[in-house]
C-alpha positions as CSV (number, residue, x, y, z in Angstrom):
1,X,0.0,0.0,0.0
2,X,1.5,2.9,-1.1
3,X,2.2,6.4,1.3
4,X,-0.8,8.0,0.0
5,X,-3.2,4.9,0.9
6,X,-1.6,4.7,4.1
7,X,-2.3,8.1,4.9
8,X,-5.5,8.0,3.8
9,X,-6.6,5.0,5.4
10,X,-5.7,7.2,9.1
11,X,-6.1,10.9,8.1
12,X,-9.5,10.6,6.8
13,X,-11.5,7.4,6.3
14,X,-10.8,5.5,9.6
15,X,-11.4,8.7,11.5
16,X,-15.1,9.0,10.3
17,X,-14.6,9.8,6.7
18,X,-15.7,12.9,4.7
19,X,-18.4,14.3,2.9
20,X,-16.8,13.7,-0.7
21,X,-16.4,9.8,0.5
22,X,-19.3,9.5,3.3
23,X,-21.2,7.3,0.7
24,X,-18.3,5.0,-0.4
25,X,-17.6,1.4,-0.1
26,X,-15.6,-1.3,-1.7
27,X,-11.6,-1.1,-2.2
28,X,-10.0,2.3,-1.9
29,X,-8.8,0.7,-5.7
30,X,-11.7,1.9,-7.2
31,X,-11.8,5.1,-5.5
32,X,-8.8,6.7,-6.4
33,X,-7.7,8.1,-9.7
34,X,-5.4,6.4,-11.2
35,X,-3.7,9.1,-12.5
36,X,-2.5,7.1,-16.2
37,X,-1.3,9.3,-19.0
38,X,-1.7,7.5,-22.4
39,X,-5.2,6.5,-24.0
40,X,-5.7,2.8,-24.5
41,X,-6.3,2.0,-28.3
42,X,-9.9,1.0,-27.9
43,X,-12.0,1.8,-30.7
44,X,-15.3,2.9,-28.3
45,X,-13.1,5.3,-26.6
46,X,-12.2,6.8,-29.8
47,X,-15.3,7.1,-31.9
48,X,-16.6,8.9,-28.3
49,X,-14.2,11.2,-28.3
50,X,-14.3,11.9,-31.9
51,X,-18.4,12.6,-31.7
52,X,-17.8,15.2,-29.0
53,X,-15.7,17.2,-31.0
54,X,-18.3,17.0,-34.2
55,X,-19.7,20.6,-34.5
56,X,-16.8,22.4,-31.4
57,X,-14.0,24.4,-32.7
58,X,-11.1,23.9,-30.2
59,X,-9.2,27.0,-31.1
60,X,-12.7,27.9,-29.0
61,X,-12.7,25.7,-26.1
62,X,-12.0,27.3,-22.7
63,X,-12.7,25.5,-19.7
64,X,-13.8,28.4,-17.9
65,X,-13.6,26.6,-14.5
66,X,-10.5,25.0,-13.1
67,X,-8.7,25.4,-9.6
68,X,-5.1,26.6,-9.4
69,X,-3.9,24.5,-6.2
70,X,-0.7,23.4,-4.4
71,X,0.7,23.5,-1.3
72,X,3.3,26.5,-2.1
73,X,6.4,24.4,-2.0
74,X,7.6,26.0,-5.5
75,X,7.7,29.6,-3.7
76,X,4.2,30.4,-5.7
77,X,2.3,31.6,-2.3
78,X,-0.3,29.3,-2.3
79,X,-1.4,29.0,1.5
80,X,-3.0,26.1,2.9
81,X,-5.5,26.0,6.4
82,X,-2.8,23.8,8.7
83,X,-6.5,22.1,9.7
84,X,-6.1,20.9,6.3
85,X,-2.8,18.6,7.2
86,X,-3.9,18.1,10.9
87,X,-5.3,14.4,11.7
88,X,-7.5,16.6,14.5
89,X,-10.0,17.9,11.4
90,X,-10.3,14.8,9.7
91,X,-12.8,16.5,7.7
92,X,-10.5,18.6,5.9
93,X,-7.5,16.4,5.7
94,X,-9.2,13.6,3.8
95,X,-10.3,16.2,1.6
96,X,-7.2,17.6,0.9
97,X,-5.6,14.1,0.0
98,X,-8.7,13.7,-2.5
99,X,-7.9,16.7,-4.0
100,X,-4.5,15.2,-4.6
101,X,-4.8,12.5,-5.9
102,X,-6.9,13.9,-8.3
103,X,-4.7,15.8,-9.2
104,X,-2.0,13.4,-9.4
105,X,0.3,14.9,-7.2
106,X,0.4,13.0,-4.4
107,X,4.0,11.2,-4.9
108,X,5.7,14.3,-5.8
109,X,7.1,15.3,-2.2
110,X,8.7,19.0,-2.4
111,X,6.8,19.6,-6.1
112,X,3.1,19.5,-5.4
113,X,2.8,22.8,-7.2
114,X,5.1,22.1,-10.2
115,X,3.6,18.6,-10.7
116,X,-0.1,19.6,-10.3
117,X,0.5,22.2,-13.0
118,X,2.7,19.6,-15.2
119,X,-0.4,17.1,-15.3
120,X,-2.8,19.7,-16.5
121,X,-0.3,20.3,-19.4
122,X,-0.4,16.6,-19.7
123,X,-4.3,16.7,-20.0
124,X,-4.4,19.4,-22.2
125,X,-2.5,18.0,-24.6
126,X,-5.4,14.8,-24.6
127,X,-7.7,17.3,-25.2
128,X,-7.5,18.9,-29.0
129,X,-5.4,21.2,-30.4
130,X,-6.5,25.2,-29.3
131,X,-8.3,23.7,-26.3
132,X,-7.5,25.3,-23.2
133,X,-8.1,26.2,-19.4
134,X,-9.1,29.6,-17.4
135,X,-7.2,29.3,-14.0
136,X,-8.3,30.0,-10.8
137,X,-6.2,32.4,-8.4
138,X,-8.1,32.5,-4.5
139,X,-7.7,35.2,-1.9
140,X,-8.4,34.8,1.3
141,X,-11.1,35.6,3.6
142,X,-11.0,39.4,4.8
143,X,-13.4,40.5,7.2
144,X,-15.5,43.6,6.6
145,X,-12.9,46.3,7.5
146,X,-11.3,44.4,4.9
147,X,-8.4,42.8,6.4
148,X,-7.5,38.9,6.1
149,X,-7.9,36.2,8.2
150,X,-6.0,33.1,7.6
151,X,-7.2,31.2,10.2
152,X,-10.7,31.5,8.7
153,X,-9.2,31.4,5.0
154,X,-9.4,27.5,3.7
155,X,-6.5,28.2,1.2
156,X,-4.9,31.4,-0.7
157,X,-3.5,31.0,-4.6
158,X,-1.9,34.3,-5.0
159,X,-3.2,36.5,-8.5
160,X,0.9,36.9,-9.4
161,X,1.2,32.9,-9.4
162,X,-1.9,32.1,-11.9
163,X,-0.5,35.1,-14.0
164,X,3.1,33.3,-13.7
165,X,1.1,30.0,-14.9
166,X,-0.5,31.4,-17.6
167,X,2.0,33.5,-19.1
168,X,4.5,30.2,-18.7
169,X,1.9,28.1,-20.8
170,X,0.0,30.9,-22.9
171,X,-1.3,27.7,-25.4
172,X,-2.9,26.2,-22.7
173,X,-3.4,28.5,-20.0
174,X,-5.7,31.6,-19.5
175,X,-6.1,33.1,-16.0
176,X,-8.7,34.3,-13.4
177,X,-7.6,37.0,-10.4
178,X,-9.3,36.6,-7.7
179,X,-10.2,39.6,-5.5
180,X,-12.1,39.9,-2.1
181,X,-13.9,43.2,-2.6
182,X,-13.9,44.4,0.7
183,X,-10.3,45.0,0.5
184,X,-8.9,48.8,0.8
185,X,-6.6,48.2,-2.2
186,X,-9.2,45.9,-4.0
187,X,-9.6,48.8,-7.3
188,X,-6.4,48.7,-7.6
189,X,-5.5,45.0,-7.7
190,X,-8.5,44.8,-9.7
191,X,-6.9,47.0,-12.4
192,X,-3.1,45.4,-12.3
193,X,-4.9,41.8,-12.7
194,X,-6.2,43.5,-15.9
195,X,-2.9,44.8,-16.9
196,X,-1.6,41.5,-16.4
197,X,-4.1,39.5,-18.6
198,X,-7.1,38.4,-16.2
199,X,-10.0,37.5,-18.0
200,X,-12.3,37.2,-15.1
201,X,-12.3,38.0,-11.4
202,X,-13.5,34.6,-9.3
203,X,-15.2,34.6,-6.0
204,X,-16.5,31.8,-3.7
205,X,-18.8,34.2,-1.3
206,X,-19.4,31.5,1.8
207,X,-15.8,30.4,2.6
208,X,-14.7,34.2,1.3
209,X,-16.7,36.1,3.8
210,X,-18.1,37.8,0.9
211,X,-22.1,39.3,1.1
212,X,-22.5,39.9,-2.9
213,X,-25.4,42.4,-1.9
214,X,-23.2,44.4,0.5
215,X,-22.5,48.0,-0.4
216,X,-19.3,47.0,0.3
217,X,-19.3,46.0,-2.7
218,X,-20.2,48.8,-5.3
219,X,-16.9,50.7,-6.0
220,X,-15.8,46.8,-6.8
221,X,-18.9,46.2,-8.8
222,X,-18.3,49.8,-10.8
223,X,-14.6,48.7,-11.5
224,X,-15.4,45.2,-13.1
225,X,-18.1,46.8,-15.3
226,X,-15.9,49.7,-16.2
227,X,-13.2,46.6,-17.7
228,X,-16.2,44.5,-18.8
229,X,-14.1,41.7,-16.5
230,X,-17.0,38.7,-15.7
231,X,-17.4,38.2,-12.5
232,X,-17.3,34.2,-11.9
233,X,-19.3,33.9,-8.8
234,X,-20.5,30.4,-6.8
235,X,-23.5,30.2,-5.4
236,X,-25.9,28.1,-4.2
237,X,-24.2,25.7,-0.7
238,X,-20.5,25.0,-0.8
239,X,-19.4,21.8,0.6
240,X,-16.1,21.4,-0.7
241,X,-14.2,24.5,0.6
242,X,-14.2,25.7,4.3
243,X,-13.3,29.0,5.9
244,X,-16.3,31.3,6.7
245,X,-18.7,28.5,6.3
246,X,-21.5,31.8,5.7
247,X,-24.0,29.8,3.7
248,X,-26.2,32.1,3.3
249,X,-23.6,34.6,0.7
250,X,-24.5,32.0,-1.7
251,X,-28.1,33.1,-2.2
252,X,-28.0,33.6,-5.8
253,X,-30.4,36.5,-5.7
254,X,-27.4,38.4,-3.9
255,X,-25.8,38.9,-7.0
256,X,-28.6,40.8,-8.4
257,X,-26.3,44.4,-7.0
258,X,-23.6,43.3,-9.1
259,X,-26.4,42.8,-12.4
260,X,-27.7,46.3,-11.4
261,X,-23.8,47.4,-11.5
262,X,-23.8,45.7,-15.2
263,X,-21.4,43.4,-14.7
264,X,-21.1,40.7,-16.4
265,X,-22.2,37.4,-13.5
266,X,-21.4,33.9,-14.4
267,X,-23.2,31.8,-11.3
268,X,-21.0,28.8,-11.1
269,X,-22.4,25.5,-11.1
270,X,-25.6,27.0,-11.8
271,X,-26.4,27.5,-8.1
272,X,-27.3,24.0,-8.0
273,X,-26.9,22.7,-4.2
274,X,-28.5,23.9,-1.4
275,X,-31.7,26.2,-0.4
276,X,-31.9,29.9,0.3
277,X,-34.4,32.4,1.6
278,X,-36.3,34.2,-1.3
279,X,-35.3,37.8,-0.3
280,X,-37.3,38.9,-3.3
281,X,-40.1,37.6,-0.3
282,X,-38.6,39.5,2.0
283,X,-35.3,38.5,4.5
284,X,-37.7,36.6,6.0
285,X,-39.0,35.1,3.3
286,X,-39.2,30.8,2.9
287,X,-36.8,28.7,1.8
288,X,-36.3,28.1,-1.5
289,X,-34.0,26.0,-3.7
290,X,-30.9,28.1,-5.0
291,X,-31.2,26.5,-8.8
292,X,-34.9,27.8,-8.7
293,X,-34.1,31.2,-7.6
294,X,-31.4,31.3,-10.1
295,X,-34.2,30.5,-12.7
296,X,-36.4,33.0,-12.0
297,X,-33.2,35.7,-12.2
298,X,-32.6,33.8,-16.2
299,X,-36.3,34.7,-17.1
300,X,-35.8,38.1,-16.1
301,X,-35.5,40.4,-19.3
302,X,-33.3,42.8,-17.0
303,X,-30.4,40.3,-17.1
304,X,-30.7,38.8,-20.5
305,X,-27.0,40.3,-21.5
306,X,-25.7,40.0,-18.2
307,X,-26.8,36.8,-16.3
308,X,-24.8,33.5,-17.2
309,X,-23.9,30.0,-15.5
310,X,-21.0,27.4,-15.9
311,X,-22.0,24.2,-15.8
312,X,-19.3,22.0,-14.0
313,X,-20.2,19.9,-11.3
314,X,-23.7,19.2,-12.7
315,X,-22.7,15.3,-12.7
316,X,-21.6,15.0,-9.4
317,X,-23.3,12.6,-7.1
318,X,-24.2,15.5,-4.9
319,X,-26.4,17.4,-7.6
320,X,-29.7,16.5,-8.7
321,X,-30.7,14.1,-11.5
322,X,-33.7,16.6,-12.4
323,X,-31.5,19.8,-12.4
324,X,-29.5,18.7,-15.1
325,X,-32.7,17.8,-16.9
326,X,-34.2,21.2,-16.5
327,X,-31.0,22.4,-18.1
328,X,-30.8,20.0,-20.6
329,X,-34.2,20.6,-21.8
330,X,-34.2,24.5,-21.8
331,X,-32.2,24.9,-25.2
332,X,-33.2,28.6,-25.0
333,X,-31.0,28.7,-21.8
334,X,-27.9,27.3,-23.5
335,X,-26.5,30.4,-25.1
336,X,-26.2,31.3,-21.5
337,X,-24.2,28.8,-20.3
338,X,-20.3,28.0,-20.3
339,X,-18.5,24.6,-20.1
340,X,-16.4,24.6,-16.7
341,X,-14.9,21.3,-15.4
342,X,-14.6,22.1,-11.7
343,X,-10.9,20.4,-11.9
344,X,-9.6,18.7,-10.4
345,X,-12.9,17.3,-9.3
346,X,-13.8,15.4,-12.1
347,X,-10.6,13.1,-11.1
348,X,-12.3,12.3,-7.5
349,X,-13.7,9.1,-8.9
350,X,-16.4,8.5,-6.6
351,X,-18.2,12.0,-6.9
352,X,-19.0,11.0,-10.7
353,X,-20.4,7.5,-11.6
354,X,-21.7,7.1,-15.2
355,X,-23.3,3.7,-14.5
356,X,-25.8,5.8,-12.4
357,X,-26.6,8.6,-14.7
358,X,-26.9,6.0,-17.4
359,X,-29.8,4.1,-15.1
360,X,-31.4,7.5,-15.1
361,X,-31.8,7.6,-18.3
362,X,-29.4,10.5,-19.0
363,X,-26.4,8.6,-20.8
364,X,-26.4,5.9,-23.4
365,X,-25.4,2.4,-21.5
366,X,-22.9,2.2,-24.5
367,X,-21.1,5.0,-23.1
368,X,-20.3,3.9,-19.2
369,X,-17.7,2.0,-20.0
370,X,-15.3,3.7,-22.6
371,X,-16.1,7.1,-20.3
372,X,-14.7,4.6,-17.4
373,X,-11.3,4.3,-19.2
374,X,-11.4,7.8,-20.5
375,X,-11.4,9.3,-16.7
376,X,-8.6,6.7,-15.5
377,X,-6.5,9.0,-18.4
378,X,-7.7,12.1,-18.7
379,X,-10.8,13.7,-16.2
380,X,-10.8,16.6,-17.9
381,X,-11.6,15.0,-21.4
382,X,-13.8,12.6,-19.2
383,X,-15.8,15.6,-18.3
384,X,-16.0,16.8,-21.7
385,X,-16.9,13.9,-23.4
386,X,-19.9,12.5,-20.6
387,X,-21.1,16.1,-21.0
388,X,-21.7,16.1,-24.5
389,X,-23.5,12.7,-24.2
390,X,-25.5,13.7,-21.5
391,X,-29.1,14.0,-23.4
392,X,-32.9,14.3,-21.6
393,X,-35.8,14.2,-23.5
394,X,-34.1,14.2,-26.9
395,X,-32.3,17.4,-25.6
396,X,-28.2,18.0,-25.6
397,X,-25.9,20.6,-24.6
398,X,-25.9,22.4,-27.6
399,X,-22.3,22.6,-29.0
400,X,-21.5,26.6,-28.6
401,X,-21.5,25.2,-24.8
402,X,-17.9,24.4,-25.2
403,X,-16.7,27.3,-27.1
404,X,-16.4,30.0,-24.7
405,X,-13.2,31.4,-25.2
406,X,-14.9,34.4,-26.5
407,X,-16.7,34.9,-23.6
408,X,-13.7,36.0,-21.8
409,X,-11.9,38.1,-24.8
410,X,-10.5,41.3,-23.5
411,X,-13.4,44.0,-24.2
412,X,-13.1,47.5,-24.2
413,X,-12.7,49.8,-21.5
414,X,-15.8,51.7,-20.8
415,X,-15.7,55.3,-20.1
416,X,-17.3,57.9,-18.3
């Protein structure tokens, strides 16, 4: 059993497990990624892959959602919670090995952060030629005088690393800053992550500390819409990063200040986990599911230009079945929505099972298996490729899904 296993086995699963493996069983051998390179000559694996390019350009495709992660051994600044190493949160410390190993860095000792960006090249390249990835930079939590708190910050990947990245790797990489509003200095940064080639600004409101409907927010808000920068914002619950643990900043309906800033708002994941009040109801209003209060905000005519969603995570285990059949179905919706993987995620074999999404009715039976040995190469194509199979009702993602990368082309600046 290798180091990884071992640890494991006593950081996280003996200790009461976590909530990406609560529902697990079986051998920890079909729970791992398995973190192969090269595609097996099999002849359903490649007339899938081939079908899921019909009708995508590459020189388009931008996966528009994909963590930048590490553990700052390489000098790049990344910052992780010590809970997140600590056998006492076992929580968080099977979590971070998951994260790991799906990203295929968990034997590189003193090079987490050089080999977790090495095996994205590698996946890249499995990809098609002009594919690429948007990169996530993360600040940390700052409190509302705006200054940070790492003890409540989960994990920090510094805006000069992801530039660093993307510059490094300009064929494969495009970056994100990320900027906590509430900072003093926050116009500022915002305006040297434009110089420096950001393409969005990415925020994760319940482990950030962020309220999106704060005033707090506006001179932000006026800055992003002056640069026409997208705002990539989760909402709906988050389970997968801690640090503020303020569930309720991922009411979608609290991005409606930046909409009425006209910013550009892409609602990661669709807002598709969790229940909010309906503020539109009053603060007191009931609880409501996020994904249908993100629906309501798509119908509204207000937002037509402004309101988007990525769609990564959809498949996970976590999300509904009838979510992505809502989405799947509502073809007028799709010129709304961008393709985001949610890496490494995807590579977290458990939180993914085709088998089961086939039994729904959502995937052809013919497809489990080749997207089986797709993922044990390459989750990012694994992600691809089950999306564009995914069908309800006769209905598929329509193909100008997965060509974002003009989304997120440098517009100009507005002025006064």
């Amino acid at each position: 059993m290798n180091r990884f296993r071992r640890r494991l086995l006593a950081g996280g699963l003996a200790a009461g497990g976590v909530a990406l493996a609560a529902t697990l069983t079986g051998s920890l051998r079909g729970l791992l990624n398995s973190c192969q390179a090269q595609l097996p000559p099999d002849a359903a694996v490649a007339e899938l892959i081939r079908s899921a390019w019909d009708g995508i350009d590459p020189r388009h495709y931008l996966d528009c959602h994909v963590h930048l992660v590490g553990t700052g051994d390489s000098g790049s600044g990344i910052e992780i919670n010590p809970q997140m190493e600590s056998l006492f949160h076992p929580m968080q410390y099977a979590q971070r090995l998951f994260y790991l190993n799906a990203g295929c860095v968990h034997d590189a000792p003193g090079r987490v952060d050089d080999s977790y960006v090495e095996r994205m090249l590698n996946l890249v390249d499995g990809l098609a030629p002009g594919a690429g990835l948007l990169l996530f930079a993360f600040d940390r939590f700052h409190d509302e005088n705006g200054r940070p708190d790492p003890e409540r910050s989960s994990f920090h990947t510094p805006n000069a690393y992801a530039r660093r990245v993307a510059e490094r790797h300009p064929l494969a990489f495009l970056w994100a800053a990320s900027i906590h509003p509430y900072r003093p200095d926050c116009v500022d940064e915002l305006a040297a992550a434009v110089a420096g080639g950001a393409r969005a600004v990415k925020w994760l409101p319940p482990a950030m500390g962020i309220d999106p409907s704060s005033p707090l927010c506006d001179r932000f808000y006026a800055a992003l819409a002056t640069y026409g920068l997208p705002l990539i914002s989760h909402a709906g619950d988050e389970r997968a990063v801690h640090g503020a643990d303020q569930q309720a900043f991922g009411n979608p309906l609290l991005l409606r200040r930046a909409l009425d800033h006209g910013v550009r708002v892409v609602v990661a994941h669709c807002a598709s986990l969790g229940d909010a009040v309906d503020l539109d109801r009053g603060p007191q209003g009931p609880l409501v599911p996020c994904f249908d209060l993100f629906c309501r905000m798509l119908g509204e005519s207000r937002y037509a230009d402004l309101l988007y969603a990525d769609i990564s995570a959809l498949t996970q285990r976590n999300r509904s079945i009838e979510v992505l059949q809502v989405l799947l179905e509502r073809s007028e919706w799709h010129a709304r929505l961008l393709q985001g993987s949610d890496y490494p995620l995807p590579g977290i074999v458990p939180l993914i099972l085709p088998a089961e999404l086939a039994a729904r009715g959502l995937l052809p039976q013919a497809a489990v298996t080749p997207l089986m040995l797709i993922r044990e190469h390459n989750p990012l194509l694994f992600d691809f490729v089950l999306k564009r199979q995914l069908s309800s009702q006769g209905h598929h993602f329509a193909p100008a899904i997965f060509e974002t990368r003009g989304f997120f082309a440098p517009r100009e600046r507005k002025t006064a």
